[in-house]
N, CA, C and O atoms as a GROMACS GRO file, in nm:
protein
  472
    1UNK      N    1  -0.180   1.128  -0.482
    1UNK     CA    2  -0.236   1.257  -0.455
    1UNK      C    3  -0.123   1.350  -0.414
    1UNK      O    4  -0.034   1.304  -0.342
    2UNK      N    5  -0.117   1.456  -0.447
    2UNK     CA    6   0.016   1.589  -0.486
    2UNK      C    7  -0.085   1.674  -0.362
    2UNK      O    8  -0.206   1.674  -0.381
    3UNK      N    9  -0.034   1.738  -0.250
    3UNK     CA   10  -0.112   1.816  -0.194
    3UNK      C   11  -0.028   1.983  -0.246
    3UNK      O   12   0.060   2.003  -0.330
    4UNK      N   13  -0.082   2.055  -0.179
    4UNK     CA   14  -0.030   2.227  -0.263
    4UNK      C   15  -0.159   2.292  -0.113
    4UNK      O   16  -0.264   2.255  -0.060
    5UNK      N   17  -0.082   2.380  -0.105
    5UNK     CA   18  -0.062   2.463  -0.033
    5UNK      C   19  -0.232   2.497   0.070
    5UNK      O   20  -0.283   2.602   0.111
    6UNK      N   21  -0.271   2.365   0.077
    6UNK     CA   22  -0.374   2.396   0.150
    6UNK      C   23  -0.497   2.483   0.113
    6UNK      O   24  -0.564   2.564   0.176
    7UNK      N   25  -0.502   2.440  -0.001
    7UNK     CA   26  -0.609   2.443  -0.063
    7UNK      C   27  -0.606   2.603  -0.167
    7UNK      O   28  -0.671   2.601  -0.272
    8UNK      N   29  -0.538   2.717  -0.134
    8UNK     CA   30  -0.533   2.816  -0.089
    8UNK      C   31  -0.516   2.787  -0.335
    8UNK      O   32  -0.597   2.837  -0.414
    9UNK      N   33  -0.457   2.744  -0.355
    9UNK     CA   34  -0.447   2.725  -0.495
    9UNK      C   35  -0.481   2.607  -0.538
    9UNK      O   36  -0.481   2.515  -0.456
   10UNK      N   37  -0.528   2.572  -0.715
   10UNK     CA   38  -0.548   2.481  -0.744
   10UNK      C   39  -0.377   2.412  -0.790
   10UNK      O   40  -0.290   2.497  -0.807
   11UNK      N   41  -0.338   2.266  -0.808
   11UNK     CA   42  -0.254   2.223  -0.860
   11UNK      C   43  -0.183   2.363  -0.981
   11UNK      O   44  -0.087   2.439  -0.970
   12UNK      N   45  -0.265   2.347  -1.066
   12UNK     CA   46  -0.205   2.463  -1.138
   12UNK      C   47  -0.157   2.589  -1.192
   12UNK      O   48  -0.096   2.624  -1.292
   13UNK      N   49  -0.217   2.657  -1.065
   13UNK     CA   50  -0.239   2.806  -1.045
   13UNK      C   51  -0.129   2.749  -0.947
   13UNK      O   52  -0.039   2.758  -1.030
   14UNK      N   53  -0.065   2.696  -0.834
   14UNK     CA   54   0.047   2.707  -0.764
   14UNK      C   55   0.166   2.738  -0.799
   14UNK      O   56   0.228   2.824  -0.735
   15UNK      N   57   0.230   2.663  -0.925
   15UNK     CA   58   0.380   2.682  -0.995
   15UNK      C   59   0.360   2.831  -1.018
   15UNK      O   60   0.466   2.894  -1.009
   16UNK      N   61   0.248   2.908  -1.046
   16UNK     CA   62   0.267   3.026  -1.087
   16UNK      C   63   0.244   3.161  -0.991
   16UNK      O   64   0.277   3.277  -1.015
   17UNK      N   65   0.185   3.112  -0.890
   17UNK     CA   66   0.167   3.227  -0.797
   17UNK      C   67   0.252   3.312  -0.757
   17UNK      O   68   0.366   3.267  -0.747
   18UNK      N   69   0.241   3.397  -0.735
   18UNK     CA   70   0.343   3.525  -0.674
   18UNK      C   71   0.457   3.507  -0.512
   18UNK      O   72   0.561   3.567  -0.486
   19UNK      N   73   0.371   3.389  -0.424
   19UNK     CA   74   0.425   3.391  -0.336
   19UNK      C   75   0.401   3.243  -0.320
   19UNK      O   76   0.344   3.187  -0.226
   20UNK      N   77   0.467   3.176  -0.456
   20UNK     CA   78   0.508   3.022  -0.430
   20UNK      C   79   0.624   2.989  -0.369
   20UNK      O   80   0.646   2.870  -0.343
   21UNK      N   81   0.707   3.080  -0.338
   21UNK     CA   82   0.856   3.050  -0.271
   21UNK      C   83   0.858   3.145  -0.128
   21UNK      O   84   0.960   3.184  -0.072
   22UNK      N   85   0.726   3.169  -0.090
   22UNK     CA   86   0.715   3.252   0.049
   22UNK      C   87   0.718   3.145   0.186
   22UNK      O   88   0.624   3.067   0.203
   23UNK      N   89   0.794   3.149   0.249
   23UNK     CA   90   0.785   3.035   0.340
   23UNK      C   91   0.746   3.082   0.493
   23UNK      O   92   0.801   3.161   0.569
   24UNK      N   93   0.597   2.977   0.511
   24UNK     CA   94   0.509   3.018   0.609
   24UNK      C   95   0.520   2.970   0.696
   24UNK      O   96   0.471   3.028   0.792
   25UNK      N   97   0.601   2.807   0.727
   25UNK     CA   98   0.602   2.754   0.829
   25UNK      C   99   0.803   2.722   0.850
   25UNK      O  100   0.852   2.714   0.737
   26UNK      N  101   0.903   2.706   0.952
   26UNK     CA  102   0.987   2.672   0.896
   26UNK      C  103   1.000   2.594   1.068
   26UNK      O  104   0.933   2.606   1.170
   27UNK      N  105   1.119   2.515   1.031
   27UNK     CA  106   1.198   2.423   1.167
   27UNK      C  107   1.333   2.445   1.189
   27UNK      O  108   1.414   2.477   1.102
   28UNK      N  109   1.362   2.421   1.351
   28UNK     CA  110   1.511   2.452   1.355
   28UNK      C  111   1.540   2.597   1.433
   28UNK      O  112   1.643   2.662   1.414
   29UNK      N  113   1.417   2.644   1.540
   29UNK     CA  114   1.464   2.805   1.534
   29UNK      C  115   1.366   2.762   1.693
   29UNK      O  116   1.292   2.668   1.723
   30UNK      N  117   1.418   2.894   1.773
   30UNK     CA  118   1.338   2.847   1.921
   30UNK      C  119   1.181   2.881   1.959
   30UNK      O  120   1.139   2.903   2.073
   31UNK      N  121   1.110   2.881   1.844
   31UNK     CA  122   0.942   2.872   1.887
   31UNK      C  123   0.924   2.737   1.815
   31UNK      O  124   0.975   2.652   1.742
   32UNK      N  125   0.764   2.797   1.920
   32UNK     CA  126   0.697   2.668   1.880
   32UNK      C  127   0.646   2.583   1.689
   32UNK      O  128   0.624   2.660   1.596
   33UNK      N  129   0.642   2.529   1.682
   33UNK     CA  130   0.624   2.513   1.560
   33UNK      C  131   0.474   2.448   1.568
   33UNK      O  132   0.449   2.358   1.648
   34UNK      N  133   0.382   2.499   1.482
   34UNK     CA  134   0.278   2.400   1.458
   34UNK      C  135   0.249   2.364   1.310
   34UNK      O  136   0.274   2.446   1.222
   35UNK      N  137   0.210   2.276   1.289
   35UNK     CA  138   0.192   2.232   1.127
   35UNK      C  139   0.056   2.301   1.082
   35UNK      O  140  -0.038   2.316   1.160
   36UNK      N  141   0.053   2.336   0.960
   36UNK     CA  142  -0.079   2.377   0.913
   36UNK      C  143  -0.160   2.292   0.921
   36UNK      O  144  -0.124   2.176   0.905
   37UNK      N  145  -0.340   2.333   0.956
   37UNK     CA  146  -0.434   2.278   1.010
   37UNK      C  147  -0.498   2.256   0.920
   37UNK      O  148  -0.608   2.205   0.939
   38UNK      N  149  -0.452   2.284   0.787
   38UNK     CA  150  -0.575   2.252   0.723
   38UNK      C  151  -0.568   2.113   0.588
   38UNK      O  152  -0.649   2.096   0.497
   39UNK      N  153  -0.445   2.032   0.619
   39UNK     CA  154  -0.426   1.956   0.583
   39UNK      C  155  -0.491   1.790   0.646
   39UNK      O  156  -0.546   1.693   0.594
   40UNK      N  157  -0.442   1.832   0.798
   40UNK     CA  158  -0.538   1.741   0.888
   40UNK      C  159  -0.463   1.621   0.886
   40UNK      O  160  -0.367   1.619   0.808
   41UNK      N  161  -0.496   1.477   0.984
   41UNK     CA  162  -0.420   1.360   0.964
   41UNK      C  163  -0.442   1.276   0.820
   41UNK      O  164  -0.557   1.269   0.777
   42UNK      N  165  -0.363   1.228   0.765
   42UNK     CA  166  -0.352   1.127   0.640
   42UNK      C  167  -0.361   1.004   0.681
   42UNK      O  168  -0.301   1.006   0.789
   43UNK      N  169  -0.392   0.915   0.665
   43UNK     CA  170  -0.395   0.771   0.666
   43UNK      C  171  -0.296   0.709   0.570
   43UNK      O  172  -0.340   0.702   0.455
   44UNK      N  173  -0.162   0.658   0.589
   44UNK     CA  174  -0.117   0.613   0.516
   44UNK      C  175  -0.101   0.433   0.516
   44UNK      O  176  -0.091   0.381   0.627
   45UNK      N  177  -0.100   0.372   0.434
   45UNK     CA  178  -0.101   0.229   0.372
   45UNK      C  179   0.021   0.201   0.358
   45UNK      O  180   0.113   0.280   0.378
   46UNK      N  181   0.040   0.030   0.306
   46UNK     CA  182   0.194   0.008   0.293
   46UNK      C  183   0.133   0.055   0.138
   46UNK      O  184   0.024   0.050   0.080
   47UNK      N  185   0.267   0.102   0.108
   47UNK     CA  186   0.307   0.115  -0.076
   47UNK      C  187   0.284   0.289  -0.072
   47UNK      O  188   0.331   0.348  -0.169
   48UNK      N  189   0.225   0.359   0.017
   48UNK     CA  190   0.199   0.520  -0.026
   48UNK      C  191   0.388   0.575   0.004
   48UNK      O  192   0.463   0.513   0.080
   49UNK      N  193   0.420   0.668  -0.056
   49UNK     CA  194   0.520   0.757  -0.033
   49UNK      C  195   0.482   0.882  -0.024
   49UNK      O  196   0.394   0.936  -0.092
   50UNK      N  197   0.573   0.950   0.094
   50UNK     CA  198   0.551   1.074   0.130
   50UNK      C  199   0.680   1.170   0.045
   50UNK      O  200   0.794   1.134   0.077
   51UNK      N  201   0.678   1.223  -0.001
   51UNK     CA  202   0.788   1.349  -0.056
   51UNK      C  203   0.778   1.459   0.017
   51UNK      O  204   0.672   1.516   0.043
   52UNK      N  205   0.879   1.490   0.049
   52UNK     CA  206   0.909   1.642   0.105
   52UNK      C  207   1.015   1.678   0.023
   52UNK      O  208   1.100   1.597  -0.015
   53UNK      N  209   1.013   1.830  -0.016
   53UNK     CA  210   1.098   1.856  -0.133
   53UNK      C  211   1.061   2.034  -0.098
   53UNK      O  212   0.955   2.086  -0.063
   54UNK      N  213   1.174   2.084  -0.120
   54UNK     CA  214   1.186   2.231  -0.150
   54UNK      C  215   1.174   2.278  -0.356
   54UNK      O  216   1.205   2.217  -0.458
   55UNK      N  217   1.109   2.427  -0.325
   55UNK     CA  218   1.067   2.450  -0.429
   55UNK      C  219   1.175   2.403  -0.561
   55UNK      O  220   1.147   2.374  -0.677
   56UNK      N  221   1.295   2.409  -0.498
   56UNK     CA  222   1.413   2.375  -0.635
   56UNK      C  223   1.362   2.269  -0.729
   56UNK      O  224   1.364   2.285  -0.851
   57UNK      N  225   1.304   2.132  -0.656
   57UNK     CA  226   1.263   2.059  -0.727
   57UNK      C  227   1.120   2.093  -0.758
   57UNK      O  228   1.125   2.084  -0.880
   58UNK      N  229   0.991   2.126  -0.730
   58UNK     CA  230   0.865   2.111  -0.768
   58UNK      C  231   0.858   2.211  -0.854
   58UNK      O  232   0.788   2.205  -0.955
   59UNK      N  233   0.943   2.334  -0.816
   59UNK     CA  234   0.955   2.486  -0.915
   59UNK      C  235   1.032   2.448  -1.068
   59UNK      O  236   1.029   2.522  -1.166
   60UNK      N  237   1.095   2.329  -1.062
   60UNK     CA  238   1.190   2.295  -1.207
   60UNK      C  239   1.105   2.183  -1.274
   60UNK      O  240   1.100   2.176  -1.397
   61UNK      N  241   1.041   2.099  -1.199
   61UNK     CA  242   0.981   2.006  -1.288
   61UNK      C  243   0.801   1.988  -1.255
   61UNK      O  244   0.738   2.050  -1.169
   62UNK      N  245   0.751   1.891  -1.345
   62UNK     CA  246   0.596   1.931  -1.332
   62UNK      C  247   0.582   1.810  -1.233
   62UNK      O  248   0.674   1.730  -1.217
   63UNK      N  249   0.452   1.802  -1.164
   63UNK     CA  250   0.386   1.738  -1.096
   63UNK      C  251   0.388   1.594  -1.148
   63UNK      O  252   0.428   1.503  -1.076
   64UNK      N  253   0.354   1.576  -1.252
   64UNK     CA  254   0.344   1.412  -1.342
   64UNK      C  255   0.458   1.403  -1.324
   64UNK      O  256   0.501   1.315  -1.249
   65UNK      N  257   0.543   1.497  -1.388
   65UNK     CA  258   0.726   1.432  -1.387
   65UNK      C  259   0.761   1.392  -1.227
   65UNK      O  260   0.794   1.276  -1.200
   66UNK      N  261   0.754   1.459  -1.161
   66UNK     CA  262   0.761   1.384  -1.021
   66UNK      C  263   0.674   1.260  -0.959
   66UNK      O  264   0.722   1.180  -0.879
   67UNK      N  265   0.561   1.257  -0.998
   67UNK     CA  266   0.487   1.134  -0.997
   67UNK      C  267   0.566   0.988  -1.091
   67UNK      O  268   0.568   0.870  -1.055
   68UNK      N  269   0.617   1.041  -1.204
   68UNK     CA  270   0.649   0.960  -1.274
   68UNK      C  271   0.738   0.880  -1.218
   68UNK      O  272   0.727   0.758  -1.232
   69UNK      N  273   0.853   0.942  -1.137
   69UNK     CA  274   1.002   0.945  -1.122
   69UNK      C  275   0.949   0.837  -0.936
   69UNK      O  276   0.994   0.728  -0.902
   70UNK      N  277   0.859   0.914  -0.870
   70UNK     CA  278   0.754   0.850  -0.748
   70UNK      C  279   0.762   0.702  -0.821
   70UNK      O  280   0.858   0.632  -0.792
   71UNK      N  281   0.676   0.661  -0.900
   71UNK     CA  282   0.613   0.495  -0.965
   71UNK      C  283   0.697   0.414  -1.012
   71UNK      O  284   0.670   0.294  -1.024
   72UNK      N  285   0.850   0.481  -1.056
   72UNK     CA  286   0.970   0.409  -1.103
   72UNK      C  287   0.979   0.327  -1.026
   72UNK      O  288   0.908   0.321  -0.925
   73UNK      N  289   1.101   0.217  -1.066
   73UNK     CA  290   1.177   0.125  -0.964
   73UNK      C  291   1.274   0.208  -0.912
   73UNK      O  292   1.299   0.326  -0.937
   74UNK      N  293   1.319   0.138  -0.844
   74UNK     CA  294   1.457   0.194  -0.769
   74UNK      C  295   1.492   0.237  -0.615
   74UNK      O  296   1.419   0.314  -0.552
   75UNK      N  297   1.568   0.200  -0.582
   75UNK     CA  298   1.562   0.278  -0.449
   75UNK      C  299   1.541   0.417  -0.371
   75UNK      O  300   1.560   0.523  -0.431
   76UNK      N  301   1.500   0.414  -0.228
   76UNK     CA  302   1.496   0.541  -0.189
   76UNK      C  303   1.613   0.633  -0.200
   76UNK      O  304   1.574   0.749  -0.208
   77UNK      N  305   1.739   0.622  -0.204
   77UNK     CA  306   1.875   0.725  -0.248
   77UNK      C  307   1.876   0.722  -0.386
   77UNK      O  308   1.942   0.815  -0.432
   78UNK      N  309   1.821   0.639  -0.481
   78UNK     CA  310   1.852   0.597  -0.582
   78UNK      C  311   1.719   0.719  -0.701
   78UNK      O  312   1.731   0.775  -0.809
   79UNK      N  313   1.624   0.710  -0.615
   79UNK     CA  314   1.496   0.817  -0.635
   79UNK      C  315   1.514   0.960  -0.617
   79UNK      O  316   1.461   1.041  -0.692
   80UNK      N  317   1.588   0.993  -0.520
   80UNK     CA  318   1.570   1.090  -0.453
   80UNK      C  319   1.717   1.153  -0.576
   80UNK      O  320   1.711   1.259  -0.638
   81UNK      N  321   1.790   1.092  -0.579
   81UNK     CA  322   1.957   1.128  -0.668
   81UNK      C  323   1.840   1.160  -0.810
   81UNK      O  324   1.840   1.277  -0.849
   82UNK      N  325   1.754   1.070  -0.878
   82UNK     CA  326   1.703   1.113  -0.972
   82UNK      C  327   1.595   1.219  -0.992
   82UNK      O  328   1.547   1.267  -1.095
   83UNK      N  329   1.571   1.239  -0.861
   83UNK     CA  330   1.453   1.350  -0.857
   83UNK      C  331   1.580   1.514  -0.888
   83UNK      O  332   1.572   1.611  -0.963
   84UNK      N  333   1.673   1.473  -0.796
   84UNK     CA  334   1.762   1.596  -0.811
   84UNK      C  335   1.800   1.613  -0.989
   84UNK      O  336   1.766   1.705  -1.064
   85UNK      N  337   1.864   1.520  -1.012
   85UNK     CA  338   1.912   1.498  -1.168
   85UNK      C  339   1.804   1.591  -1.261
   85UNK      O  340   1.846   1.690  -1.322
   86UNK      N  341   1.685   1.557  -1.265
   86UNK     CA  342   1.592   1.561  -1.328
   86UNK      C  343   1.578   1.739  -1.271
   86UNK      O  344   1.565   1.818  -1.364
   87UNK      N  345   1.579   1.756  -1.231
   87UNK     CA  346   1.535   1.920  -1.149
   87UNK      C  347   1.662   2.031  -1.204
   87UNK      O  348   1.660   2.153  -1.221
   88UNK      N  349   1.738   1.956  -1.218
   88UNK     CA  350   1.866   2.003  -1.282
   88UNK      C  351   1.905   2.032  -1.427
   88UNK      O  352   1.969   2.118  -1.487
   89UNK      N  353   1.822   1.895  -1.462
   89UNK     CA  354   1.856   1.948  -1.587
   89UNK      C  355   1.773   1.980  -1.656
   89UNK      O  356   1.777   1.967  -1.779
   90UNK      N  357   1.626   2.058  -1.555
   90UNK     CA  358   1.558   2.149  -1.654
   90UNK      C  359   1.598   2.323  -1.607
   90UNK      O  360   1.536   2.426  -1.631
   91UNK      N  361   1.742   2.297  -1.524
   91UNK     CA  362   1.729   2.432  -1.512
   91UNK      C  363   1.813   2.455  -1.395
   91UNK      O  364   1.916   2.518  -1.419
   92UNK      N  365   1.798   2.425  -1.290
   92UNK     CA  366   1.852   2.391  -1.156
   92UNK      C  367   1.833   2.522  -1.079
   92UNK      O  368   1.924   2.544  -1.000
   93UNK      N  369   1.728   2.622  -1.085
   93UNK     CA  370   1.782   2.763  -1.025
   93UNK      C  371   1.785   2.791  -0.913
   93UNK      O  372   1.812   2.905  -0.876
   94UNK      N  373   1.753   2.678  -0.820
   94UNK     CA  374   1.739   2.673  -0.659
   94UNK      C  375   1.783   2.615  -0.629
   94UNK      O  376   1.810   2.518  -0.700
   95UNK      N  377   1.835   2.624  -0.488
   95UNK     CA  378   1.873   2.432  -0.399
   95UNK      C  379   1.748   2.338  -0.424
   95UNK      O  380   1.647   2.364  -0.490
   96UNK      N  381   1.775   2.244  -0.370
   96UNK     CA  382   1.725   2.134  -0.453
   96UNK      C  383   1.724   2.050  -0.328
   96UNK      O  384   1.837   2.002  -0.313
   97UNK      N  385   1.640   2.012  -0.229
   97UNK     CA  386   1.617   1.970  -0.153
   97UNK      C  387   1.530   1.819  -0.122
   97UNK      O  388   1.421   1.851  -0.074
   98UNK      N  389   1.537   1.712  -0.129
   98UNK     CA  390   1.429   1.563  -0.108
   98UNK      C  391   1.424   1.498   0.031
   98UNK      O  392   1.518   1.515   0.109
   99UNK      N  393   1.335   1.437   0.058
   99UNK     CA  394   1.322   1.377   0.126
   99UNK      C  395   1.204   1.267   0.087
   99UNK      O  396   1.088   1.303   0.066
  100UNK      N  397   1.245   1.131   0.081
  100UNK     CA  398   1.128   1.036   0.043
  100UNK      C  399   1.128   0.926   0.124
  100UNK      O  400   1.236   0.867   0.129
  101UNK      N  401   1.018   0.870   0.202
  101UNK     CA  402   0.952   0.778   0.254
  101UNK      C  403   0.867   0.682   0.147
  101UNK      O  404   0.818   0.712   0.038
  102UNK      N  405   0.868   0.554   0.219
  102UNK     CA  406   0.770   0.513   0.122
  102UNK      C  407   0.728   0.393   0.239
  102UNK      O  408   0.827   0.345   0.294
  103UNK      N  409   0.572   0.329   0.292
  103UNK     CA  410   0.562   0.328   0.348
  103UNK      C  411   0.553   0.129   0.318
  103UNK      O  412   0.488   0.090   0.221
  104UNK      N  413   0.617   0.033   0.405
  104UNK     CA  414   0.660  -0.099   0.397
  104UNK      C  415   0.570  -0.152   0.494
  104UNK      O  416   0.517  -0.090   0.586
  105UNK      N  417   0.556  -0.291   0.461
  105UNK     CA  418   0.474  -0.406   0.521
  105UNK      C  419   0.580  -0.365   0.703
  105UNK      O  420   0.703  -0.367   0.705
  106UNK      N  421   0.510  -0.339   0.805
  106UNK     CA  422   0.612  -0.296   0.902
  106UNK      C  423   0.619  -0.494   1.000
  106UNK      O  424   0.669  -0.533   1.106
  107UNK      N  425   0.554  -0.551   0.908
  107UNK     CA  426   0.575  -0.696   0.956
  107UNK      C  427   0.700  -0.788   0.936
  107UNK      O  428   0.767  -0.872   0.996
  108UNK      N  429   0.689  -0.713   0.797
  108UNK     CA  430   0.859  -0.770   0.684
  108UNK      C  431   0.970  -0.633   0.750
  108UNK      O  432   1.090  -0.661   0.745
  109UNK      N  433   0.946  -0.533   0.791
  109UNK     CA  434   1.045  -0.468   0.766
  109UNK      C  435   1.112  -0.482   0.950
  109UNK      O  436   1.212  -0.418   0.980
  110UNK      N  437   1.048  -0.561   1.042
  110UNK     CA  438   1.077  -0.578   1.185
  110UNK      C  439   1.154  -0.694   1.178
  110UNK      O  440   1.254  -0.711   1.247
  111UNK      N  441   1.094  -0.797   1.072
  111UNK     CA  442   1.201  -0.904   1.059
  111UNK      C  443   1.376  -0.908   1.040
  111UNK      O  444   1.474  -0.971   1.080
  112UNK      N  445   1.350  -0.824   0.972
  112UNK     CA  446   1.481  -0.778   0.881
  112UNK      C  447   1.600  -0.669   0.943
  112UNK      O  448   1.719  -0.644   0.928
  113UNK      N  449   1.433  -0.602   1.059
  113UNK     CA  450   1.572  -0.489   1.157
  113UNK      C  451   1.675  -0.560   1.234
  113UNK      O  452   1.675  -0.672   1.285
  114UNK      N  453   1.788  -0.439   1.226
  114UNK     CA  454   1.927  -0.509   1.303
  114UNK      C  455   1.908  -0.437   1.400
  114UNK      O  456   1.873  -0.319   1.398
  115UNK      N  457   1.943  -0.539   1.537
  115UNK     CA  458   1.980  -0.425   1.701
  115UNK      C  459   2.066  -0.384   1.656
  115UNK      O  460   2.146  -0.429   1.574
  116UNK      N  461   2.054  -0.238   1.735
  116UNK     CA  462   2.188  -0.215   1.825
  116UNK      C  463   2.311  -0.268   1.892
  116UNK      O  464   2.318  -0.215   2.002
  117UNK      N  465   2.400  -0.341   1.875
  117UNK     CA  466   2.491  -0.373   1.976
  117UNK      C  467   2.591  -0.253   2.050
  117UNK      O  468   2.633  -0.152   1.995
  118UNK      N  469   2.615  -0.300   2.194
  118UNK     CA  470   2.661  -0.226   2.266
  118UNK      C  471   2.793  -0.241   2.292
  118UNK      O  472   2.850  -0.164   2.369
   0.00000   0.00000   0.00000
């Protein structure tokens, strides 16, 4: 599931709207920040991935193509390098921004964490 802008457009009326690159919420500055409300909490599972991505990538390639590139093999740097690639070479006219999670058995993935040493 691809979310878009809170309902406010459908999937496909978004790439084209007038104020698809208007930015309503941002981080990093001294107020408060609150997240939009109308998304609400998600329930996520092992195997879901979260994407966060600036328009460079969702504005250059389509929704499936990013889903597609989502269902591949490969690693998380290894995904995220091809999400850029792919955004690029339909055009590249923005920064180009990723961030991908993908969510692991947190039973297998506690086994496997390394401490800290001091």
């Amino acid at each position: 599931m691809i979310i878009h802008s809170c309902g406010k457009y459908t999937p496909e009326d978004a790439r084209l709207a007038p104020d698809s690159n208007v930015i309503l919420r941002c981080l990093g500055h001294d107020f408060d920040f609150k997240p939009p409300q109308c998304i609400g909490p998600i329930e996520l599972r092992k195997g879901d991935q979260v994407l966060l991505c600036t328009d460079g990538l969702n504005g250059m390639i389509s929704d499936t193509a990013i889903d597609n590139l989502l269902n591949s093999a490969g690693t998380g740097s290894d995904l995220c390098s091809r999400l850029i690639d792919a955004a690029n070479r339909a055009g590249g006219k923005d920064n180009i921004t990723v961030i991908h999670a993908e969510i692991v058995d947190l039973e297998q993935a506690n086994s496997k964490a390394v401490s800290p040493t001091n």
